[in-house]
C-alpha positions as CSV (number, residue, x, y, z in Angstrom):
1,X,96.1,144.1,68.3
2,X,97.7,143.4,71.5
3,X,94.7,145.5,73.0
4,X,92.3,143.1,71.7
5,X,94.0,140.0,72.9
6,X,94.5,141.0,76.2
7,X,90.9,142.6,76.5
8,X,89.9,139.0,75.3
9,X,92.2,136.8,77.8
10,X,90.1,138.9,80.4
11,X,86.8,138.3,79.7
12,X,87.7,134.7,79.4
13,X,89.0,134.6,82.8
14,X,86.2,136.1,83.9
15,X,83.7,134.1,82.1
16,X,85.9,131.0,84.1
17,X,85.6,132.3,87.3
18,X,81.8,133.0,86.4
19,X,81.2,129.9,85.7
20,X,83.3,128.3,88.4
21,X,81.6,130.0,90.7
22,X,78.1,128.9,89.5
23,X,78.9,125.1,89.5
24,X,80.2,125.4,93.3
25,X,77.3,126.8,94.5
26,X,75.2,124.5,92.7
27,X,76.9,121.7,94.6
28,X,76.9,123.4,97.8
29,X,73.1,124.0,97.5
30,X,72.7,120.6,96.1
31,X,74.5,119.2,99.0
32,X,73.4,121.3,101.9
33,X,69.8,122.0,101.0
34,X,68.0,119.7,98.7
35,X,65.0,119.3,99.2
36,X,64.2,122.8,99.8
37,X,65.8,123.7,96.5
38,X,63.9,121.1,94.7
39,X,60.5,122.8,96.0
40,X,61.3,126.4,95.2
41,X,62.2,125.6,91.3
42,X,59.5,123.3,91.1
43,X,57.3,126.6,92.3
44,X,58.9,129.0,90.1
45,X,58.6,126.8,87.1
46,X,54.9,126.3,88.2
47,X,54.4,130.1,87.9
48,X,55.8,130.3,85.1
């Protein structure tokens, strides 16, 4: 049992950190580089 709950406590940390780490590079793109950013997804959702 204790196993479990500490296999658990990790994969939420890492899930956190995951998804930390998305929503600062989304700013930092969003911030530096928008335009260009904007362009390229509107391609790729063109092609798609």
């Amino acid at each position: 049992l204790v196993n479990n709950v500490e296999q658990c406590r990790q994969q939420k940390s890492v899930l956190y950190r995951l998804f930390f780490f998305t929503i600062t590079s989304v700013q930092f793109l969003l911030t530096h580089n928008p335009p260009f950013e904007y362009r390229d997804f509107g391609r790729r959702n063109g092609s798609l």
